[in-house]
C-alpha positions in Angstrom: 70.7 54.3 116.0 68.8 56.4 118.5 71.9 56.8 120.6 73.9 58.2 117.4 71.0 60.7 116.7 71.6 61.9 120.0 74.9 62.3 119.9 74.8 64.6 117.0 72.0 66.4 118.1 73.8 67.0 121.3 76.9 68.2 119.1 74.9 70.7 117.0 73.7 72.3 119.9 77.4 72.7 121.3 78.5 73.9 118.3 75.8 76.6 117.5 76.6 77.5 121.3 79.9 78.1 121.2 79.6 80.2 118.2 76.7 82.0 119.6 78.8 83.0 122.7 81.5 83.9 120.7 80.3 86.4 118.2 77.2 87.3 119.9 76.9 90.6 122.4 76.7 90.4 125.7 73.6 90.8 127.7 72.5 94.2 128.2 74.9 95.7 125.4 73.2 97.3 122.4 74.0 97.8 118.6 74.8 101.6 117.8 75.4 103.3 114.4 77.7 105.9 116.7 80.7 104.1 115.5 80.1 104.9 111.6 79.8 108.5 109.6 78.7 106.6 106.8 75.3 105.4 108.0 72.4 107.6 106.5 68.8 106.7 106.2 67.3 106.9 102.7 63.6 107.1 102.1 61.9 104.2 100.4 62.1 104.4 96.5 59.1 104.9 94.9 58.4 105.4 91.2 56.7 108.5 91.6 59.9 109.4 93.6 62.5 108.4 91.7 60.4 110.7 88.8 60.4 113.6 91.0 64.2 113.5 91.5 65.0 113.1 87.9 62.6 115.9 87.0 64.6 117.7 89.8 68.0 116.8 88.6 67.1 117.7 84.8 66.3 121.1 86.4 69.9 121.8 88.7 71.5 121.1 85.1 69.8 123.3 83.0 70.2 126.3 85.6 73.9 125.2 86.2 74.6 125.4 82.8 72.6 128.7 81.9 74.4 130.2 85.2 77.3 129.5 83.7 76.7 131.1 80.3 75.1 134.2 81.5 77.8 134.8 83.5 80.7 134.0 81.5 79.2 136.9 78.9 78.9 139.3 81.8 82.7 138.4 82.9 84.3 138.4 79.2 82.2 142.6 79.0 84.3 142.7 82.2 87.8 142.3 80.9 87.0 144.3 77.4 86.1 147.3 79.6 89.0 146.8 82.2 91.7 144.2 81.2 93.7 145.4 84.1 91.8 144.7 86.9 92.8 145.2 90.4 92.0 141.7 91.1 93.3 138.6 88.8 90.6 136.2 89.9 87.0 138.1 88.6 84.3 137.1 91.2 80.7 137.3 90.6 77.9 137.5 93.5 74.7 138.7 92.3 73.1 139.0 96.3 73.7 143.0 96.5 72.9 142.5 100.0 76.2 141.6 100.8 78.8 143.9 99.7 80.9 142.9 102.9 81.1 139.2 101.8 82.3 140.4 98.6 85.1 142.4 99.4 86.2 139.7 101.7 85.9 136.7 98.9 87.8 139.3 96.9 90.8 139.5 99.1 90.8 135.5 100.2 90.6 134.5 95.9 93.7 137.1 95.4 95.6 135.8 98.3 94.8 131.7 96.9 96.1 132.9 93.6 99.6 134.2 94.8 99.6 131.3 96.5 99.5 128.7 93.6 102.3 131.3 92.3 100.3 132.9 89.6 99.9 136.4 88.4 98.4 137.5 84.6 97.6 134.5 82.8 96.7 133.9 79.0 93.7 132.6 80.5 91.2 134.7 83.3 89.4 132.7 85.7 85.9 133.9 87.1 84.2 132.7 90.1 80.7 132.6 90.6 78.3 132.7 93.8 75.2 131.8 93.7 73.3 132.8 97.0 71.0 130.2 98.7 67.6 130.5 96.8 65.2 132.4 99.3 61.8 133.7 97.4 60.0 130.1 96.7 62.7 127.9 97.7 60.0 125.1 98.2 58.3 125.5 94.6 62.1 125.0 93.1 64.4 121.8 93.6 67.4 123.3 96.0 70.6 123.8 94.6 73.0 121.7 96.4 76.8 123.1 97.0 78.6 121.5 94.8 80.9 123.2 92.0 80.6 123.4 88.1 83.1 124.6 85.5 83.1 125.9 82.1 86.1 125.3 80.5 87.5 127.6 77.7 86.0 126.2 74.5 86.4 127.1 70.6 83.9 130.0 71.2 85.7 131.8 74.1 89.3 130.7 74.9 90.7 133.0 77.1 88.0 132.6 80.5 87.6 129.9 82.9 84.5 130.3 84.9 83.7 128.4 88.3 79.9 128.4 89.6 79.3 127.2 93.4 75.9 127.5 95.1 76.2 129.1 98.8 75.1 127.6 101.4 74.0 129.2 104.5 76.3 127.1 107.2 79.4 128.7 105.7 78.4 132.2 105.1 77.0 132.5 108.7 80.4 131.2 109.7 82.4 133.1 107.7 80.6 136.0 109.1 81.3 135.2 112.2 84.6 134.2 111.8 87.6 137.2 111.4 90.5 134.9 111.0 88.7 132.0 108.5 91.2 129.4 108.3 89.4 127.4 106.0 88.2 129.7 103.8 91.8 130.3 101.8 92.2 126.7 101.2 88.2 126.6 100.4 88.3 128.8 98.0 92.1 127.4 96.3 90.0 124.0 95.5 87.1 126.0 94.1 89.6 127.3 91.3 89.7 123.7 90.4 90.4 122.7 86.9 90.9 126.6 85.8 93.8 127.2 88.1 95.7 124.3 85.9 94.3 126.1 82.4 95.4 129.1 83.8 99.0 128.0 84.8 100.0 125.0 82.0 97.3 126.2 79.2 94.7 124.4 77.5 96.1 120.7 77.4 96.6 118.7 74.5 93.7 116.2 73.2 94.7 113.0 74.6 95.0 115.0 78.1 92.1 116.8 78.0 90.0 113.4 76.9 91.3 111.3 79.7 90.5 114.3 82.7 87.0 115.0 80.9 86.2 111.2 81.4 87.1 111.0 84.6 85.1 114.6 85.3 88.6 116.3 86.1 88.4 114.5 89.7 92.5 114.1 89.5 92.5 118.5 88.9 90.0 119.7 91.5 92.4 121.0 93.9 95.1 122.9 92.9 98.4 123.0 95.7 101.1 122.3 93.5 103.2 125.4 95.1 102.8 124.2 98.8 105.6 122.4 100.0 103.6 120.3 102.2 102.0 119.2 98.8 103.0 115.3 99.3 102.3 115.1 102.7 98.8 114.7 103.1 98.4 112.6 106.0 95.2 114.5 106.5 93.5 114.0 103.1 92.7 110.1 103.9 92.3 110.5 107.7 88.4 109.7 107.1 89.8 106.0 106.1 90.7 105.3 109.4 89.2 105.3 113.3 90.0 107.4 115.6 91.8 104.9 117.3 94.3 104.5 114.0 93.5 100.7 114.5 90.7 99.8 111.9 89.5 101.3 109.0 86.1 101.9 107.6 85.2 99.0 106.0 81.5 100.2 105.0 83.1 103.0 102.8 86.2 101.2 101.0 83.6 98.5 100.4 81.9 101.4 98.1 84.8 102.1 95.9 86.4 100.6 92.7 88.4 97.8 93.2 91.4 99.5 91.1 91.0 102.3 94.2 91.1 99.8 96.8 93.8 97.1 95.2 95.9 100.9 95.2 95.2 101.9 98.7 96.8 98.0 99.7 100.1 99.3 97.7 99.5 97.2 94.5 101.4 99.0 91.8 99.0 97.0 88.8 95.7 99.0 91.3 97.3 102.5 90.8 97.7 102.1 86.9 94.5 101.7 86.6 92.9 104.0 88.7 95.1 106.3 86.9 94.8 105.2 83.9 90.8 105.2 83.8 89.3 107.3 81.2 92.3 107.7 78.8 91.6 106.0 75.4 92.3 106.5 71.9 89.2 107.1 70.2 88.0 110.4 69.1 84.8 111.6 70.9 82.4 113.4 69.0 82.6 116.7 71.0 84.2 116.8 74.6 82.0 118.3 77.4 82.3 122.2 78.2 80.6 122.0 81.7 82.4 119.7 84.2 80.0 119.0 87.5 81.4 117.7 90.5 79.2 116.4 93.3 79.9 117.3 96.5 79.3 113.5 97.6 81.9 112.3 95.3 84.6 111.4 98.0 82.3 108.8 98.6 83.1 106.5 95.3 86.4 107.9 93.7 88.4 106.3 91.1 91.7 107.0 93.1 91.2 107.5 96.5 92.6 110.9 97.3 93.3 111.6 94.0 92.1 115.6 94.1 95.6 116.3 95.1 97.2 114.1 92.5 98.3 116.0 89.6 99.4 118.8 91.8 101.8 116.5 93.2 102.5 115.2 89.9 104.1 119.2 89.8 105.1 119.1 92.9 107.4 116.4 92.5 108.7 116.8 88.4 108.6 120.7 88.4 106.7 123.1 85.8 108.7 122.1 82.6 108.2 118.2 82.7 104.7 118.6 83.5 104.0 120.8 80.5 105.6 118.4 78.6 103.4 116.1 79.5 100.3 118.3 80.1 100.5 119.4 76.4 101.7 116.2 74.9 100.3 114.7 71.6 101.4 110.9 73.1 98.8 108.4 74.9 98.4 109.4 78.4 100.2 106.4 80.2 103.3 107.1 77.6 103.5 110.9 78.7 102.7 110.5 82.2 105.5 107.7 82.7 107.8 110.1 80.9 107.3 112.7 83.0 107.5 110.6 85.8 110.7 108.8 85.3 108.9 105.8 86.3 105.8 103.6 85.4 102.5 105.1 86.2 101.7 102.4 88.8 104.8 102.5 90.8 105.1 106.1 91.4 101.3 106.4 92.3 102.0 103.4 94.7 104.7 105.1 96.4 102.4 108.5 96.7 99.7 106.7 98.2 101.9 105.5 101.0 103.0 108.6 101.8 99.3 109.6 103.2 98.3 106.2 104.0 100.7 104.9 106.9 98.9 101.8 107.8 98.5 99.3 104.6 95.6 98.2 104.1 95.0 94.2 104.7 93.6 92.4 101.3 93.5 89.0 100.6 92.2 86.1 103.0 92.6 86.8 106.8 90.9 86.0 110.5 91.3 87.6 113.7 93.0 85.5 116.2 89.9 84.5 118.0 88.2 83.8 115.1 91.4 81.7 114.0 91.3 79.9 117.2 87.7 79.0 117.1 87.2 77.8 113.7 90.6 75.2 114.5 88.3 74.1 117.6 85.4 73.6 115.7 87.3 71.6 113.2 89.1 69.6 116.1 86.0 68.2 117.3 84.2 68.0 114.0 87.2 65.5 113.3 87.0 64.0 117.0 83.4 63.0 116.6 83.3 61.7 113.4 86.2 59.6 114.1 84.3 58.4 117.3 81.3 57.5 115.7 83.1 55.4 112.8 85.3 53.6 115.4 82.2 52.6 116.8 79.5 51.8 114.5 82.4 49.7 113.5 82.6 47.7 116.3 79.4 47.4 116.7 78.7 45.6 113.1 81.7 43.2 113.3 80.6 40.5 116.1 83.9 38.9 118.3 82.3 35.7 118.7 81.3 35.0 115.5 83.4 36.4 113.6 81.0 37.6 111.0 78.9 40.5 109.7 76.1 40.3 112.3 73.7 42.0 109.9 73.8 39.1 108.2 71.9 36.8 109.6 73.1 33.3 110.8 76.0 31.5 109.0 73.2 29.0 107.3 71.6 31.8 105.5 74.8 33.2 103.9 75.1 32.0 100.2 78.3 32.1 98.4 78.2 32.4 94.6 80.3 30.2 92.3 79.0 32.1 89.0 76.6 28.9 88.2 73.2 30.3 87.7 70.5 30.2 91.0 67.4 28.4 89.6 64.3 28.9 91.5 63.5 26.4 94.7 62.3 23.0 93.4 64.2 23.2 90.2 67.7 21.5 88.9 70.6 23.7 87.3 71.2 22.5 83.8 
């Protein structure tokens, strides 16, 4: 028996061995958090915390929204004193102190709006910039950058209105900066949600229910004139490593499984991604201030998905997309007529146009990881089979020809099914 403990003892410790050399670093090598973006640090939560930053969050909202409607008074006084203004897209920066980022936010919103090939419009679009908070920024919660929208509503129809806080990194470098790239297509995805009421219109109920669920995140960036519109290799690259031979793991692991089963091509995925937010029922009142945070790329209900009803344009052109953009039909019945096609095939088919590499779901091993656990299971069979075989032969004696853990052949009593008295006594 002692020899049998030894031998699995001496097993287990091979075993745990060879796994430890396997997955295990090296000597001298290190664990780094280099290889990730998505690593951040978050500060133990604390009740007295986690109170502070919903006091602070209550706060960004009620200034977001009553940004919002003081300045979409002061832009609706604009257009009744000069309906034709020199510039389609009315911008509002309340820092007086610089006229020179004005005029050139001015210039870069016209320019975006010939771009999405769009002149007057039923319905005006205002953009306001809010400067970084500088007298008692550390007695206030700070305004983060992210955008809100008020959307044309029974009391004012005719004006959009965008609200983003500036921030001080891009300012600075648009200062600097005489060319600024970045800053046309910057300022296109700030339109948002009013560059499509401005071009299609307000949309139709079931429309405007399923986008105000889903916080417009399929409208946030308006490119359906580009021609480059469906390829946008570039708008997943952050899936991927820069060796384009892994992918992040730690961030698809934070989305919706509809998003990822859609990112692996799965047509059943993609409708409902899509499909998330559209239902039947009548809400009470629909929401006239849409938030986006700016962290939102980070959990998305369709991976990619700012782009995707501009491509919806892009690829059915402007008259089957108001069809379906003012339709009085459930969402999945207009969208797969103005499609051509089910919702979930299409939207397969145009997340593989910016996702070259499919992504792996399902069971799966690496090779050496294949290789090692058919070892492990080789000589989990080898030494079971080897201690059978002999504990066998060691309880079955050659000689005798009997069970020798049972004593000598004397002592072995054979029942007959007549009843075993006690010793001294006669059976009846």
């Amino acid at each position: 028996m002692a020899r049998d403990v030894k031998w699995w003892f001496a097993g287990t410790v091979g075993v745990c061995s060879l796994i430890a050399i396997a997955y295990l670093p090296l000597h001298g090598s290190r664990a780094t958090r280099a290889q990730t973006p998505f690593s951040v640090i978050i500060a133990q939560t604390t009740p007295a915390r986690l109170r502070a930053q919903n006091l602070a969050e209550q706060w960004r909202v009620a200034r977001r929204v009553s940004r919002l409607a003081e300045e979409r008074v002061r832009l609706r006084e604009r257009l009744t004193a000069a309906p034709s203004s020199d510039h389609p897209v009315l911008l509002s920066a309340w820092d007086s102190s610089a006229s020179g980022l004005r005029e050139r936010l001015e210039l870069e919103l016209d320019s975006a709006w010939r771009d999405l090939g769009l002149s007057e419009t039923k319905i005006s679009v205002g953009v306001v910039v809010d400067p970084p908070d500088v007298a008692g920024a550390d007695a206030v919660p700070r305004d983060e950058s992210s955008v809100a929208y008020l959307l044309p509503d029974s009391t004012n129809r005719t004006l959009c209105v965008a609200r983003v806080a500036e921030n001080r990194g891009w300012r600075n470098a648009m200062l600097r900066d005489a060319s600024r790239p970045w800053l046309r297509p910057w300022l296109k995805g700030l339109l948002g949600p009013c560059a499509f009421f401005a071009a299609y219109g307000t949309p139709g109920r079931s429309v405007r229910i399923w986008l105000a669920n889903r916080r417009f995140d399929l409208a946030l960036y308006p490119n359906w004139n580009d021609s480059t519109a469906l390829d946008g290799t570039h708008r997943t690259a952050y899936l991927r490593r820069g060796d384009n031979r892994g992918w992040w793991w730690d961030y698809i692991y934070h989305q919706p499984l509809p998003a990822v089963a859609c990112l692996a091509g799965r047509s059943a995925g993609c409708r409902e991604a899509v499909l998330a937010g559209a239902t039947d029922e009548n809400p009470a009142s629909l929401p006239g201030v849409v938030a986006t945070d700016r962290r939102f790329w980070q959990r998305q209900r369709l991976i990619g998905g700012t782009t995707y009803l501009s491509d919806v344009v892009h690829a059915v052109g402007r008259e089957r997309f108001l069809e379906f953009w003012n339709t009085t039909l459930p969402v999945d019945t207009a969208l797969a007529r103005a499609l051509r096609q089910p919702v979930g095939v299409w939207t397969a088919g145009w997340q593989r146009r910016f996702v070259q590499a499919e992504l792996p779901l399902g069971p799966g091993a690496s090779i050496g990881a294949s290789i090692l656990a058919i070892f492990l299971s080789v000589a989990a069979v080898a030494v079971v089979a080897l201690t059978a075989r002999r504990r066998q032969s060691d309880e079955w004696s050659p000689h005798t020809k009997r069970p020798v853990g049972l004593g000598r052949a004397s002592d072995v009593v054979v029942c007959t099914g007549e009843a075993v008295g006690a010793p001294g006594t006669r059976s009846p």
